[in-house]
N, C-alpha and C positions, 0 to 999 in steps of 0.2 A: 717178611713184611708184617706189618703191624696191625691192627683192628682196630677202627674207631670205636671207641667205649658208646657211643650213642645211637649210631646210623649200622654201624657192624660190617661196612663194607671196606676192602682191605685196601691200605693207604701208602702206594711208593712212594709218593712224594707228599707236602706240606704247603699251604698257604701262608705267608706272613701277612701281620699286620701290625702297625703301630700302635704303640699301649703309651700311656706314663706309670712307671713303678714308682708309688709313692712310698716313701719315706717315715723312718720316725722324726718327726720336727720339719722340720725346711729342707730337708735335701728328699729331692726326687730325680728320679733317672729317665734317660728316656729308656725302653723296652721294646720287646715283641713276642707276639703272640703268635706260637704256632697251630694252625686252625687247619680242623678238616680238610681238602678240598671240596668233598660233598656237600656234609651240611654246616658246614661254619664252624661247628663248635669248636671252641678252643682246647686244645690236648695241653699245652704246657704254654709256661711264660718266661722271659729269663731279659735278666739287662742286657742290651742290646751292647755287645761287644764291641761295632766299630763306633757307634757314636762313644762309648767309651774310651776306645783309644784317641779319639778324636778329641777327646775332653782332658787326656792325662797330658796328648802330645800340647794343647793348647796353655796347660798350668805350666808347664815344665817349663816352655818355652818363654812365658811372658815372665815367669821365674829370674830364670838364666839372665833375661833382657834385664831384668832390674837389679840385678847383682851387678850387671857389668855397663849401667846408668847407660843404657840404653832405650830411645821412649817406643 
């Protein structure tokens, strides 16, 4: 098991939370922060995987539609 770097009490599990991971210029992601359970503080951050697949599956597809003049 891990330590929280703050509080020092030992952590099996994680709280998420929603972040925005900004960007250089205009593109921003959405994110999450993985936090304490104890005292909140946040241990790490990372782009949130499924709204990402969720955004590749969304280009691809509206992609595909407009190649094959579909609205």
């Amino acid at each position: 098991m891990a330590k929280c770097p703050k509080c020092e009490k030992m952590i099996s599990q994680v709280r998420l939370s929603d972040v925005a991971v900004l960007g250089r210029g205009p593109i921003n992601w959405h994110g999450i922060s993985y936090d304490c359970p104890f005292c909140q503080t946040s241990l790490s951050v990372s782009i949130d995987p499924v709204a990402l697949k969720t955004d590749v599956v969304s280009e691809v597809t509206r992609a595909v539609k407009k190649l094959l003049g579909r609205p």
